[in-house]
DRENKOL-404472 format. One record per residue (C-alpha): x, z, y; residue in one letter. Coordinates in steps of 0.05 Angstrom, whole numbers, padded with zeros to 5 digits, always signed. Each point is the difference from the previous one (the first is absolute). Layout:
<atoms>
XZYa/...
</atoms>
This chain:
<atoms>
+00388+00052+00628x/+00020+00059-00064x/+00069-00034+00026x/-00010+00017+00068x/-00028+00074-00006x/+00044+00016-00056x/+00063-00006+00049x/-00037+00047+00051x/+00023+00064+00021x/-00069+00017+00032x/-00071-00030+00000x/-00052+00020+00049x/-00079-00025-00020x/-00045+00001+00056x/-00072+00020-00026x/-00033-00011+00059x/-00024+00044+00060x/-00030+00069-00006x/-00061+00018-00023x/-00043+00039-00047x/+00040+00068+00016x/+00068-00040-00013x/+00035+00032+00068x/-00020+00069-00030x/+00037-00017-00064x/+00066-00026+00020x/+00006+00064+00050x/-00015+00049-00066x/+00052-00042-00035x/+00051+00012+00057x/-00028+00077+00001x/+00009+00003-00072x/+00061-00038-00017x/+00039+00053-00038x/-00058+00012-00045x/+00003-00081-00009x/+00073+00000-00017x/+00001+00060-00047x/-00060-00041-00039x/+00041-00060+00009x/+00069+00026-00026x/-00035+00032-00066x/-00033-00058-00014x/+00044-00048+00008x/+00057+00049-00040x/-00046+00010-00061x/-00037-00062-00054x/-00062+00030+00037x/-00022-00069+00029x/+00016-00042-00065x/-00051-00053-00012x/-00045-00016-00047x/-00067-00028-00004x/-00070+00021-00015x/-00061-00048+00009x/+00038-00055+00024x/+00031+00042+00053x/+00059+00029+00010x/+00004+00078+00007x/+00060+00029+00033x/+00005+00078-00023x/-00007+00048+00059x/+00057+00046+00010x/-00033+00059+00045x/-00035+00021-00067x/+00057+00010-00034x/+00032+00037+00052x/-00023+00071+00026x/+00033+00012+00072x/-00025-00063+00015x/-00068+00018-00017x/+00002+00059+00035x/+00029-00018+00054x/-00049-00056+00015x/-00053+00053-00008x/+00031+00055+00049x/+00028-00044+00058x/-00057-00050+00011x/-00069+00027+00015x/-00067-00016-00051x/-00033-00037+00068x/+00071-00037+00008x/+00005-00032-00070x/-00071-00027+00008x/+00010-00029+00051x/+00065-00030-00018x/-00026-00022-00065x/-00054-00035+00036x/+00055-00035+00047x/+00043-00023-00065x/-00058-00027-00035x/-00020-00036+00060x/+00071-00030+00009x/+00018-00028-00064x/-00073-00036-00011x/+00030-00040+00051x/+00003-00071-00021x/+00073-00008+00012x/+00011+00046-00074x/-00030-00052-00039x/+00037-00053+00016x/+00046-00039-00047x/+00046-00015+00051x/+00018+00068+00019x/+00028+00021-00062x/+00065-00024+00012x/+00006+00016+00073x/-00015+00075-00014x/+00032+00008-00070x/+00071-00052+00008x/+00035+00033+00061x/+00046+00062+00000x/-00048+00037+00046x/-00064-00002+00025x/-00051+00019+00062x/-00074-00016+00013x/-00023-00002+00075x/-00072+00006+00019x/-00007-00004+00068x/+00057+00033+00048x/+00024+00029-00061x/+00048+00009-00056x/+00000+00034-00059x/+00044-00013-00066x/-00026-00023-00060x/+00028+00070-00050x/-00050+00034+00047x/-00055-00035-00012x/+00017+00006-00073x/+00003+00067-00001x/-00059+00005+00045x/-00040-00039-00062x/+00026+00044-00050x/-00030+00062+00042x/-00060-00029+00010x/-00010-00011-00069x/+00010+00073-00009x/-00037+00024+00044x/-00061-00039-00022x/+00002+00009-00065x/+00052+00066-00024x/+00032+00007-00055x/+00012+00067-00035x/+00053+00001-00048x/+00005+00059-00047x/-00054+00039+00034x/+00003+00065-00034x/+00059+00022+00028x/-00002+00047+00062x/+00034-00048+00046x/-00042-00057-00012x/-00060+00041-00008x/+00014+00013+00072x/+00018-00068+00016x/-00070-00033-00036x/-00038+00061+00041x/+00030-00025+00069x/-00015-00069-00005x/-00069+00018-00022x/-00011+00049+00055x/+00039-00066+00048x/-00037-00060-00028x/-00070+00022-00044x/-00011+00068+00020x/-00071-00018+00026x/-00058-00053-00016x/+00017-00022+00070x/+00074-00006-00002x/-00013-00052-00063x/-00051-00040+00031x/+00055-00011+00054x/+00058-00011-00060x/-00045-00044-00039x/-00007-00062+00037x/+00076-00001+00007x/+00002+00009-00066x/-00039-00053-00020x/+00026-00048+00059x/+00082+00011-00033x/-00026-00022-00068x/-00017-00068+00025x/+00066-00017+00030x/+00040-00007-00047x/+00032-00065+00009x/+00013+00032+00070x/+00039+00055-00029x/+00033-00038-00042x/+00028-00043+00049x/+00019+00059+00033x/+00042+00029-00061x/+00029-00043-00043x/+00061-00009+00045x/+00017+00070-00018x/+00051-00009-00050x/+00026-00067+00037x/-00004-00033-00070x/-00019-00071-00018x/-00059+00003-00063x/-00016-00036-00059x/-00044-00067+00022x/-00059+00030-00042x/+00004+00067+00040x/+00001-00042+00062x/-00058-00045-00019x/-00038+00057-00015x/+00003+00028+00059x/-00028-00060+00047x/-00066+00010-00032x/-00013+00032+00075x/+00038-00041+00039x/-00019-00056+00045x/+00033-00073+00020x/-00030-00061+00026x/+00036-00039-00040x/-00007+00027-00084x/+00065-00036-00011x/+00036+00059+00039x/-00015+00050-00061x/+00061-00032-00018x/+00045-00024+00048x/-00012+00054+00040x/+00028+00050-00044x/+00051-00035-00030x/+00041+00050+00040x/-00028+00066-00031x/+00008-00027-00075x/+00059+00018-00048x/+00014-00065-00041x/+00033-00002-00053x/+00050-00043+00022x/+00010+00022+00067x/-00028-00061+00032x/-00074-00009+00000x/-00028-00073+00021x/-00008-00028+00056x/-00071-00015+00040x/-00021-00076-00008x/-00068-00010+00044x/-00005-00054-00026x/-00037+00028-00070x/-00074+00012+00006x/-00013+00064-00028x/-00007-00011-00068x/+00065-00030-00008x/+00024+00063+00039x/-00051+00043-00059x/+00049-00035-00051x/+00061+00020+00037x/-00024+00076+00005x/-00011-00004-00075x/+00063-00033-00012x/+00035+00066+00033x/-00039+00047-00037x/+00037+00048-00045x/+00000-00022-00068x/-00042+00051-00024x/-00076-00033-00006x/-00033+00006-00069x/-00054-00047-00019x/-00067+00046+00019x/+00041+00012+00068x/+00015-00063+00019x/-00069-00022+00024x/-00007+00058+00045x/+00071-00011+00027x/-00025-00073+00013x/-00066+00018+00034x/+00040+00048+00042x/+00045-00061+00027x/-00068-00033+00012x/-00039+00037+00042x/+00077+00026+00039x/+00009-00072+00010x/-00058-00021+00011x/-00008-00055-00057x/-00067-00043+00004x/-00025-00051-00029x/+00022-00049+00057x/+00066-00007-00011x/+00028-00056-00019x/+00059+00018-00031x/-00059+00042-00047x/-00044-00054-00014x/+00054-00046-00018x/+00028+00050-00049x/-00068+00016-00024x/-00014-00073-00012x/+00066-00009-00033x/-00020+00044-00054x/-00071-00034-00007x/-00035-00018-00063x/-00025-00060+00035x/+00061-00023+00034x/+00041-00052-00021x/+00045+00014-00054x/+00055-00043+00039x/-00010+00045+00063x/+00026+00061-00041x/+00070+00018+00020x/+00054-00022-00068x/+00062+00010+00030x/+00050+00025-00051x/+00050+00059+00016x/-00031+00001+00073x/+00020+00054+00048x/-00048+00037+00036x/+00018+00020+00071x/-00026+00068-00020x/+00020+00053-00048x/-00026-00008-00068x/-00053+00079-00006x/+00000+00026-00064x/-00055+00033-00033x/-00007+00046-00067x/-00055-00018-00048x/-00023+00021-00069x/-00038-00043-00044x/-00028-00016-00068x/+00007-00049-00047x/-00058-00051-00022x/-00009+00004-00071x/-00027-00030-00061x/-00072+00027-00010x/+00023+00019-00072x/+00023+00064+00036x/-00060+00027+00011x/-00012+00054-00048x/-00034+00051+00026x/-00094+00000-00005x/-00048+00037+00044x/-00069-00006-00032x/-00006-00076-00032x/+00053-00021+00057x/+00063-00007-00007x/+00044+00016+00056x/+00073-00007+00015x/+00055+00062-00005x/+00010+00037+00071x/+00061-00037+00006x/-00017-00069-00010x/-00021-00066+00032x/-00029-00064-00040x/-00032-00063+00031x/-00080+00007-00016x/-00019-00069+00020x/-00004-00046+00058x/-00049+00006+00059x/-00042-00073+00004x/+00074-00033+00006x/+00018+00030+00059x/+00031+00064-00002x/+00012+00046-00068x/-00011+00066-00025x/+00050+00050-00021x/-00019+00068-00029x/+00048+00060+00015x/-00040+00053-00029x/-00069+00015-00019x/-00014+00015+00080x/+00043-00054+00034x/-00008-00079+00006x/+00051-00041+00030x/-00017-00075+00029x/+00063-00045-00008x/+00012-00074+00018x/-00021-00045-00063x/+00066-00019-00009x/+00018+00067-00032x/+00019+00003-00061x/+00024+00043-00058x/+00078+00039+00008x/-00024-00004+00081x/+00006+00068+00031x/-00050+00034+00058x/+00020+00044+00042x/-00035+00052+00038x/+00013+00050+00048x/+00037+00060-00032x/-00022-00016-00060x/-00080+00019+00011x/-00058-00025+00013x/-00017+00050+00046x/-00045-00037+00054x/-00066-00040-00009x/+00040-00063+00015x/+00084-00005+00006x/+00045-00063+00007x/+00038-00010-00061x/+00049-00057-00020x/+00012-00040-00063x/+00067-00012-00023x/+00036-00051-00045x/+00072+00009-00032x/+00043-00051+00019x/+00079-00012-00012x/+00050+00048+00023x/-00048+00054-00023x/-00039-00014+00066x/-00073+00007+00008x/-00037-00059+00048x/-00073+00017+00027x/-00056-00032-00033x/-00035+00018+00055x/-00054+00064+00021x/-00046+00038-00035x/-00059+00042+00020x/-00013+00067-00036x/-00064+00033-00006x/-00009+00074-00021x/-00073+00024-00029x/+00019+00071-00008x/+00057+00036+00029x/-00011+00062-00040x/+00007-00043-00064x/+00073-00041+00021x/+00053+00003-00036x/+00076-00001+00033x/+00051-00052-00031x/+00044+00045-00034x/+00064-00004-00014x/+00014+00001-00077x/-00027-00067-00003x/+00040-00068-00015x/-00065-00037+00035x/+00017+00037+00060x/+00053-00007+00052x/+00029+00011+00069x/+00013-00061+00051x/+00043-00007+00065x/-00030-00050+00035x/+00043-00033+00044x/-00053-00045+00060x/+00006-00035+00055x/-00039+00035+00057x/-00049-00052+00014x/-00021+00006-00068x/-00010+00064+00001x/-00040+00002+00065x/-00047-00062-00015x/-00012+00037-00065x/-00020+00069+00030x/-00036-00047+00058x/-00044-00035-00052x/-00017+00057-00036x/-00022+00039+00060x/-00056-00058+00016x/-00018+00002-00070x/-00005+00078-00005x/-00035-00001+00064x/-00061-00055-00025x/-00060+00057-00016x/-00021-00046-00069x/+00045-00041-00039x/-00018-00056-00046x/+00033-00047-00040x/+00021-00047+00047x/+00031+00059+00044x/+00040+00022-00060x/+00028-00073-00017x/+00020-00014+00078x/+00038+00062-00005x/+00035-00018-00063x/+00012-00076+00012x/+00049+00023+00057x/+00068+00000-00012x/+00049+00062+00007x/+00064-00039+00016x/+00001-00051+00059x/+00059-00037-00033x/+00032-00004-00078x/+00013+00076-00015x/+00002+00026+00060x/-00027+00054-00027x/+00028+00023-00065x/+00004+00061-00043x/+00059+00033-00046x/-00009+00060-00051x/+00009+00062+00034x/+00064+00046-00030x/
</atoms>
């Protein structure tokens, strides 16, 4: 289909028939149209509608505030009663559920031009883009440099149009109110302003509003609308439930994710794709990675290659250390130096303890040993429990996972960050398979989410394995 609209000269999306003040609004469009096409013109000539993204959504700059005829000029030629009840219209027209479609991104965003018909009539899309950007204004105004004598003038009309009177802002104030929650809506309505594809982040971001009946069209059904890096993004296989589609969208992601960011980026793909706990494709790589699964179930292929792209990941960690280093007493305790970690003893056989400072313990698998590195997110302990990894040097100055760790923090206040004049401490790139990365964020969600943990919690968690086959998740030294 981005095939298809892509090679159109002209789209026109039917939004239904009238209603809600919607025959009203297309004639004020049409009555209005050169005020549309000035807004249009210097918004659309100027960085004005650049996007970036606040809260998860993106915000689109709005160019009559940076623009003073066009402020004006909305303000002389279209009556106080008249913007109400346009605003009213608008609002009305984009909650329609047609704007929060997935599907409709590329038929109004793709083709050279563009039109919306509601009812009997028609109405380009640059209107109704300029018609948002007004509304916006007149809602909520802007004053920019307000002590100057134009402006002054300016801020004073728009007060005497819009809030001049306790009953003028009980009218303003519902449609006030009503344009903050559509914002999805809005954003449908604008990102095709600058006709350019985004980054697959931006675009994932985006669909947080957006609605599909099936969750695998978050991604095939913007595949379209995404600039990939190599010009050719992949191609939609129905066939994937939608966790192997999660591991695809992760796969795709920019290789930016740091370790304390890449469980949120995971639970994101989650709840977009809607990942539970019935999927098969889940519990089989959930089982996989079991404690109590059989050792000759677990994946050993050697130099396999994953039909996804490998996600890398940036870690810092510390080095386990002899507890000869400890140097440093409190009271009749001794305790170790801020940056330091030392094995304190083992936990009943099934999980042990490391010590990263005199506020932080660390459970690791029993195998641990001495030399063994953990890593934590960014290098703190800044949460009352994070996922952490153990890591073991291996040839080729490589680093193979040992398997997770669970940190707990007693006092926040008191933590020390790993800093970096220290030979025990170190940067990682680790370089995972998705499906690693997601069971492991997975897992540690229904651990996090249990409201009291014991023992046995803590060694379930930490008898799974990371990697679902030999190293296929490894780590090198970071530059």
């Amino acid at each position: 289909m981005g095939k298809i609209y892509s090679g159109a000269k002209h789209v026109f999306a039917c939004v239904g028939p009238h209603e809600e003040d919607s025959e009203y609004l297309m004639a004020k469009i049409e009555h209005h149209r050169s005020i549309f096409d000035a807004v249009r013109r210097w918004g659309q000539s100027t960085r004005s509608y650049d996007t970036f993204y606040v809260s998860g959504y993106p915000y689109l700059g709005n160019p009559i505030n940076d623009h003073m005829c066009r402020q004006l000029r909305s303000l002389f030629t279209v009556r106080t009663s008249e913007r109400l009840r346009m605003s009213k219209a608008f609002v009305s027209f984009i909650r329609r559920p047609y704007f929060t479609r997935v599907w409709v991104l590329q038929e109004l965003h793709l083709a050279t031009g563009m039109s919306y018909c509601c009812g009997a009539d028609v109405q380009p899309g640059e209107s109704f883009r300029a018609l948002d950007a007004l509304v916006e204004y007149w809602v909520s105004p802007r004053y920019i440099y307000p002590y100057w004598t134009l402006y002054r003038y300016q801020r004073w009309l728009s007060q005497r149009s819009s809030f001049s009177s306790k009953r003028s802002k009980d009218l303003w104030r519902p449609i006030q109110l009503a344009l903050k929650k559509t914002g999805s809506s809005r954003v449908c309505l604008r990102l095709g302003v600058s006709a350019q594809k985004q980054d697959l982040d931006d675009v994932l971001a985006m669909l947080r509003g957006f609605r599909c009946v099936d969750a695998r069209d978050y991604l095939y059904g913007i595949l379209s609308l995404v600039r990939w890096p190599d010009g050719h993004g992949p191609s939609p296989d129905y066939t994937k439930d939608n966790f192997e589609v999660a591991k695809q969208a992760l796969s795709l992601w920019p290789r930016d994710h740091t370790c304390y960011a890449f469980r949120s980026n995971c639970r994101r793909l989650f709840q977009l794709f809607g990942v539970t706990p019935t999927l098969q494709s889940l519990q089989d790589a959930i089982a996989l990675r079991s404690s109590v699964a059989p050792e000759a179930d677990h994946r050993q292929l050697e130099n396999r290659t994953s039909e996804f792209a490998t996600v890398s990941t940036m870690w810092r960690g510390i080095q386990i250390s002899d507890v000869s280093l400890i140097r440093k007493y409190i009271g009749d305790r001794r305790q170790p130096e801020p940056v330091s970690c030392y094995m304190e003893r083992e936990r009943n056989g099934r999980f042990v303890w490391l010590r990263g400072s005199s506020t932080v313990s660390v459970c690791a698998p029993v195998d641990t040993r001495m030399g063994d590195w953990c890593l934590v997110a960014n290098g703190h302990f800044t949460q009352p429990f994070i996922c952490g990894l153990i890591l073991r040097k291996s040839k080729d100055d490589e680093y193979t996972v040992v398997g997770p760790a669970l940190a707990k923090c007693w006092n926040h206040e008191l933590d020390h960050p790993l800093a970096n004049n220290s030979s025990l401490v170190k940067s990682f790139i680790g370089w995972s398979d998705p499906e690693d990365l997601l069971v492991l964020a997975w897992t540690l969600d229904q651990f996090a989410d249990k409201e009291e943990v014991f023992d046995e919690d803590i060694e379930e968690f930490l008898g799974m394995r990371v990697c679902g086959w030999e190293d296929s998740s490894y780590f090198e030294p970071a530059l």
